[in-house]
N, CA, C and O atoms as a GROMACS GRO file, in nm:
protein
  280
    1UNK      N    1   0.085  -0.118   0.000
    1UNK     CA    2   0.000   0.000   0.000
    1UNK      C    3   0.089   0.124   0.000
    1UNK      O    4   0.187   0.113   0.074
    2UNK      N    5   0.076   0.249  -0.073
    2UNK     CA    6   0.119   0.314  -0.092
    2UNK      C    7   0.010   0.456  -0.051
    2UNK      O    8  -0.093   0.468  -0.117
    3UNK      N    9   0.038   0.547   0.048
    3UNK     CA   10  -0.030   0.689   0.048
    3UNK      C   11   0.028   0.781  -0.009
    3UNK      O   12   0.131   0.838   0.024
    4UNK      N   13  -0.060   0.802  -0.125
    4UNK     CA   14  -0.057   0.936  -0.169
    4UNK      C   15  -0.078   1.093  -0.133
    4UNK      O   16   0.018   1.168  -0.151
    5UNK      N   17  -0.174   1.134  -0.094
    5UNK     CA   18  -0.205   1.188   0.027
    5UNK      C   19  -0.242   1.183   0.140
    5UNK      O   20  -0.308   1.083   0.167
    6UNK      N   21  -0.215   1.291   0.257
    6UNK     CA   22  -0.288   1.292   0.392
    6UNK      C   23  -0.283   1.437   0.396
    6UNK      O   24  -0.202   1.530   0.390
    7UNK      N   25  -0.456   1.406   0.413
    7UNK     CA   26  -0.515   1.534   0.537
    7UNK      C   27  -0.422   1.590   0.614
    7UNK      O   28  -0.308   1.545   0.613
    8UNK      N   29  -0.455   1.687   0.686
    8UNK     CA   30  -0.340   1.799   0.740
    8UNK      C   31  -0.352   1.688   0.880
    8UNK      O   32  -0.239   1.656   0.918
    9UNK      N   33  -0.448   1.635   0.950
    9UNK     CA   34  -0.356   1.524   1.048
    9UNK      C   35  -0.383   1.393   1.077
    9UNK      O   36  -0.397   1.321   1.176
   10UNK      N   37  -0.385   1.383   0.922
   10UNK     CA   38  -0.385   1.244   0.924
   10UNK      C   39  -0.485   1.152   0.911
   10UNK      O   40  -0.468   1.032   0.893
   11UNK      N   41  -0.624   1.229   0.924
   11UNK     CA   42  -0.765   1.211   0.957
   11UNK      C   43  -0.817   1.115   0.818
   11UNK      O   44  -0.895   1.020   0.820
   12UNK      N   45  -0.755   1.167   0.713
   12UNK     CA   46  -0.817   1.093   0.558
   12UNK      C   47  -0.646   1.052   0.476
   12UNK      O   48  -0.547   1.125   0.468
   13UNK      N   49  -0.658   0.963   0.446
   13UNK     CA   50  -0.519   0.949   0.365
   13UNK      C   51  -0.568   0.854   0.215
   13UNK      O   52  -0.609   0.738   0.222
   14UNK      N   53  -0.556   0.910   0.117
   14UNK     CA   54  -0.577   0.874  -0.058
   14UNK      C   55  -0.441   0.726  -0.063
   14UNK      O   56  -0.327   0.724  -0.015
   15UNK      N   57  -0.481   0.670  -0.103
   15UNK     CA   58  -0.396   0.536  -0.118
   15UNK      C   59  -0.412   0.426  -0.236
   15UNK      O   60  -0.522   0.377  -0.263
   16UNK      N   61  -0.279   0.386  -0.312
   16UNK     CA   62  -0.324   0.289  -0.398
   16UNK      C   63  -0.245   0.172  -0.338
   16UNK      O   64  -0.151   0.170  -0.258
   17UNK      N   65  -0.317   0.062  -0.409
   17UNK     CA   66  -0.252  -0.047  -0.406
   17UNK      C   67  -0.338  -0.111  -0.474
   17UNK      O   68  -0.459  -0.127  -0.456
   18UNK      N   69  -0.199  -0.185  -0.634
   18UNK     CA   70  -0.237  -0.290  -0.688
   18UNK      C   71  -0.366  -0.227  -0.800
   18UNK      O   72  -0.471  -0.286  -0.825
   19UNK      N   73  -0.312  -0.064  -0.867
   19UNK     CA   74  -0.339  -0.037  -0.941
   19UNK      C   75  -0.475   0.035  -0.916
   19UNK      O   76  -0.537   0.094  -1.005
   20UNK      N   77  -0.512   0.025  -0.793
   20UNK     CA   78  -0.660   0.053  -0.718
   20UNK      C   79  -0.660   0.209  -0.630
   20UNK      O   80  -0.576   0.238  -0.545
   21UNK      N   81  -0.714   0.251  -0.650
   21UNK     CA   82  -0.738   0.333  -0.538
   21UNK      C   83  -0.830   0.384  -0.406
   21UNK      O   84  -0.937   0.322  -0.407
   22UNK      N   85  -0.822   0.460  -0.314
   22UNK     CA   86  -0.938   0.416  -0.189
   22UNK      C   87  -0.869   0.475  -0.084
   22UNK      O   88  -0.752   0.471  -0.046
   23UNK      N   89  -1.006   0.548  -0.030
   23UNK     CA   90  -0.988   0.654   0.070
   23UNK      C   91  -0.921   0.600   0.221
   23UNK      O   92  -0.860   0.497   0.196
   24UNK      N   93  -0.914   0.620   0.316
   24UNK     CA   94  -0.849   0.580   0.434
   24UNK      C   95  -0.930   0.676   0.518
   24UNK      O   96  -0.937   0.797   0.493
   25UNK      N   97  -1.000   0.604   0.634
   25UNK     CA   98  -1.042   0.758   0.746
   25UNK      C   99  -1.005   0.649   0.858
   25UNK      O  100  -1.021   0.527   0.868
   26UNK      N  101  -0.929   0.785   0.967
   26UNK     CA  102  -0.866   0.696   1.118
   26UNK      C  103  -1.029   0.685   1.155
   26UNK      O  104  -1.126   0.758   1.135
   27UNK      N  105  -1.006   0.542   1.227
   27UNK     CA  106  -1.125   0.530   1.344
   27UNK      C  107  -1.049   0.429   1.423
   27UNK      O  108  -1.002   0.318   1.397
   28UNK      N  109  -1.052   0.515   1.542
   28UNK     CA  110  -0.947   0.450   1.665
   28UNK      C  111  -0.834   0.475   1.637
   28UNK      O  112  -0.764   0.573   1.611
   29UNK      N  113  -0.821   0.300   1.652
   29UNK     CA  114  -0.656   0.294   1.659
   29UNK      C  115  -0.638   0.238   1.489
   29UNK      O  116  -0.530   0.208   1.440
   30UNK      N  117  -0.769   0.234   1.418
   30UNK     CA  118  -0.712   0.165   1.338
   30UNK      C  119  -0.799   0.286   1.184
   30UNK      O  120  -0.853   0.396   1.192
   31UNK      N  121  -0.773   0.193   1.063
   31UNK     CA  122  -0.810   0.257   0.976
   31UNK      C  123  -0.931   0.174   0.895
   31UNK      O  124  -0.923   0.056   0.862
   32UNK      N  125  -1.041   0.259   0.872
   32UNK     CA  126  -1.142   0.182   0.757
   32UNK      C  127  -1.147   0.273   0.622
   32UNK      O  128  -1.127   0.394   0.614
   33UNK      N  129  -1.184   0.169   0.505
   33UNK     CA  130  -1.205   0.242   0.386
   33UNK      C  131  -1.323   0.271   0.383
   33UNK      O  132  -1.423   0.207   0.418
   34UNK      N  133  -1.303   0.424   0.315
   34UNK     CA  134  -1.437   0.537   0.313
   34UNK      C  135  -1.465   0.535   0.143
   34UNK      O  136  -1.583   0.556   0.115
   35UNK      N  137  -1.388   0.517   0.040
   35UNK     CA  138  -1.422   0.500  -0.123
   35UNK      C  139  -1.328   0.417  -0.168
   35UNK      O  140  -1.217   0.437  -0.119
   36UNK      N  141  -1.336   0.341  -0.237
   36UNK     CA  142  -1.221   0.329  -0.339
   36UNK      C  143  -1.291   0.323  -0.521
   36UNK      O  144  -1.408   0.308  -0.556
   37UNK      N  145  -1.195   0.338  -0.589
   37UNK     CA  146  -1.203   0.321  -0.732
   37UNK      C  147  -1.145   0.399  -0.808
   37UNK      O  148  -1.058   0.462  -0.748
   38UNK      N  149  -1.158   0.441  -0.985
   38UNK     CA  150  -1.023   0.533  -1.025
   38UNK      C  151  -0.949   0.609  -0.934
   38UNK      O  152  -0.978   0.607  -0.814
   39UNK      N  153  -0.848   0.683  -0.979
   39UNK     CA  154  -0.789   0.764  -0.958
   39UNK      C  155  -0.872   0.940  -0.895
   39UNK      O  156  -0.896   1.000  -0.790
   40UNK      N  157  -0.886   0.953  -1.023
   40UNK     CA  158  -0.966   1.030  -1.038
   40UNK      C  159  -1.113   1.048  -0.907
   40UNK      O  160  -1.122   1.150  -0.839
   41UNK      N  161  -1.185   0.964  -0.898
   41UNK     CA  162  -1.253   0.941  -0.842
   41UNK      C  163  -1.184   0.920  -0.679
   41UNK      O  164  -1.195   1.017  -0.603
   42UNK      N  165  -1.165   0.885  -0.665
   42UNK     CA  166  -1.116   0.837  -0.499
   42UNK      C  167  -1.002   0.926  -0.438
   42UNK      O  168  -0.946   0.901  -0.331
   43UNK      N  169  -0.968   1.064  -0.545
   43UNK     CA  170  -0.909   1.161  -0.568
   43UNK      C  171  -0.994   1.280  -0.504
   43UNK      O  172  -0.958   1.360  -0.417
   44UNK      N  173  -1.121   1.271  -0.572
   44UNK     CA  174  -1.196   1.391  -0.546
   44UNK      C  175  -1.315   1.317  -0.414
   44UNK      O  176  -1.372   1.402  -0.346
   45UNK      N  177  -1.337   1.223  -0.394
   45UNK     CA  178  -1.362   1.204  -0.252
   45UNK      C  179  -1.267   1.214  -0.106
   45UNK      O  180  -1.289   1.213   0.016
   46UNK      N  181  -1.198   1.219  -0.159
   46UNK     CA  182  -1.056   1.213  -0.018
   46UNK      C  183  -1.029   1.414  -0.032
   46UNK      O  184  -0.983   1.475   0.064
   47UNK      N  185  -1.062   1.478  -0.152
   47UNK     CA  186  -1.052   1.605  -0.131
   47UNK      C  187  -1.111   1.699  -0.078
   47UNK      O  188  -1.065   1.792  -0.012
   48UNK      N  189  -1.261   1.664  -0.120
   48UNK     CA  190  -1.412   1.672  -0.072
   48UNK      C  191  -1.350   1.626   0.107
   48UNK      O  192  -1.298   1.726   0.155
   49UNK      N  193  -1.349   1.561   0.160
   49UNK     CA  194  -1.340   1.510   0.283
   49UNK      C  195  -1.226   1.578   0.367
   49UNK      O  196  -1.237   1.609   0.486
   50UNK      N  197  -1.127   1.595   0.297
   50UNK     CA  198  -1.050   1.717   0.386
   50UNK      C  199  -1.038   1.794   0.359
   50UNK      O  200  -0.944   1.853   0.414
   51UNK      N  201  -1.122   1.878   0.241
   51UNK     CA  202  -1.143   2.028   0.288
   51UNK      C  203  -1.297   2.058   0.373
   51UNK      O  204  -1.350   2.167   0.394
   52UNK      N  205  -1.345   1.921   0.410
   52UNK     CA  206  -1.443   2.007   0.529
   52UNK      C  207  -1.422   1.910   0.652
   52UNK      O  208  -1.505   1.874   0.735
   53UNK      N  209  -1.268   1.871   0.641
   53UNK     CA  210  -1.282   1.816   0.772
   53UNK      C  211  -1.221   1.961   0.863
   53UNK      O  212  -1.150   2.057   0.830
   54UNK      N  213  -1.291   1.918   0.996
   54UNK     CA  214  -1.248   2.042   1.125
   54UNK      C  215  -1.119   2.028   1.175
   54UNK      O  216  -1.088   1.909   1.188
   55UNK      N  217  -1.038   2.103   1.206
   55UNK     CA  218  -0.903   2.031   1.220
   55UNK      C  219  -0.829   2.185   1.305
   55UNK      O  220  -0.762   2.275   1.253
   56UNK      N  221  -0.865   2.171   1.428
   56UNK     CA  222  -0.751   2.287   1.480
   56UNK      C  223  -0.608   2.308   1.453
   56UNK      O  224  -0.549   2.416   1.446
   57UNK      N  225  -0.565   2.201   1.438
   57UNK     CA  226  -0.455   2.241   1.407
   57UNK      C  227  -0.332   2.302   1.308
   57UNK      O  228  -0.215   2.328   1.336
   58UNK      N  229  -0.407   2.314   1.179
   58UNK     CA  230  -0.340   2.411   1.097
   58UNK      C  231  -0.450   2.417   0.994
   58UNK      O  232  -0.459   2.341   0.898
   59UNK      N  233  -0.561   2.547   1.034
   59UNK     CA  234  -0.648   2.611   0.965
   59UNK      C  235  -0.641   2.639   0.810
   59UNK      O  236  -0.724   2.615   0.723
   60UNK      N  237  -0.490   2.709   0.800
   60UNK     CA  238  -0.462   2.719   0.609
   60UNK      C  239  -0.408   2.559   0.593
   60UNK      O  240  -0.503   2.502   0.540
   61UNK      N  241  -0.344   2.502   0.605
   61UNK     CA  242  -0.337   2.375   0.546
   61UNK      C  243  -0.463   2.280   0.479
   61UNK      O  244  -0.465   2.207   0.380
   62UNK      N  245  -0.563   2.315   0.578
   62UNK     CA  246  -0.691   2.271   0.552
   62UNK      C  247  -0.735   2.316   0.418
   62UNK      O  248  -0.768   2.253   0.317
   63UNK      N  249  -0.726   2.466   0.448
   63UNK     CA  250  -0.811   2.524   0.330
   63UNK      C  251  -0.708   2.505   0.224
   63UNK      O  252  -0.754   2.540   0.115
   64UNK      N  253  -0.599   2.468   0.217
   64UNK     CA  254  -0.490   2.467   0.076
   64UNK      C  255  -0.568   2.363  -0.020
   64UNK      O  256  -0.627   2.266   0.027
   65UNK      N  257  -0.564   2.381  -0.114
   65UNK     CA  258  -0.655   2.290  -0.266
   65UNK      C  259  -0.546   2.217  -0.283
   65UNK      O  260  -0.439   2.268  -0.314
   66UNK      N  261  -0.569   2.047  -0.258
   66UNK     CA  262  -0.444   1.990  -0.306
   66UNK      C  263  -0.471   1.944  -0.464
   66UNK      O  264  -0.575   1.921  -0.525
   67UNK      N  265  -0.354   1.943  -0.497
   67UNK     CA  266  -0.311   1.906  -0.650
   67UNK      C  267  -0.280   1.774  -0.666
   67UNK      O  268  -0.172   1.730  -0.624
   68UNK      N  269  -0.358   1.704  -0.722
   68UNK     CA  270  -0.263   1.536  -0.781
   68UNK      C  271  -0.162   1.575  -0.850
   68UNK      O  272  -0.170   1.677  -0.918
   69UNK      N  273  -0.016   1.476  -0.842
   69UNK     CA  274   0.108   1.443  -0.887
   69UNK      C  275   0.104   1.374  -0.951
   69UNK      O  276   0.194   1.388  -1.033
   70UNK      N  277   0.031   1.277  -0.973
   70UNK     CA  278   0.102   1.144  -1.057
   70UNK      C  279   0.196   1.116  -1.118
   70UNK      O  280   0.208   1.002  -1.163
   0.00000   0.00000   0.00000
């Protein structure tokens, strides 16, 4: 498994593996998947999800628009 992105802490992390892609949200100690499928797609749900997640701890990070790399 490979993360591509994370949320400013950690809360949502974008991940492929095995050509797949699929959201990550912490619950607990551990992690469940929240989407997976294209790129594209499981791209703009993991973006959607941390720009309205609440997150005291770094307010502009939040609001920064992330960019895919591929």
């Amino acid at each position: 498994m490979r993360v591509v992105a994370t949320s400013c802490c950690g809360e949502y992390e974008l991940c492929s593996e095995g050509g797949q892609y699929f959201v990550l949200r912490a619950a607990g100690d551990s992690h469940e998947e929240t989407a997976r499928g294209r790129f594209a797609q499981a791209a703009h749900v993991w973006e959607v999800l941390a720009a309205q997640h609440s997150c005291t701890e770094d307010e502009a990070l939040r609001r920064r628009r992330w960019r895919p790399t591929r």
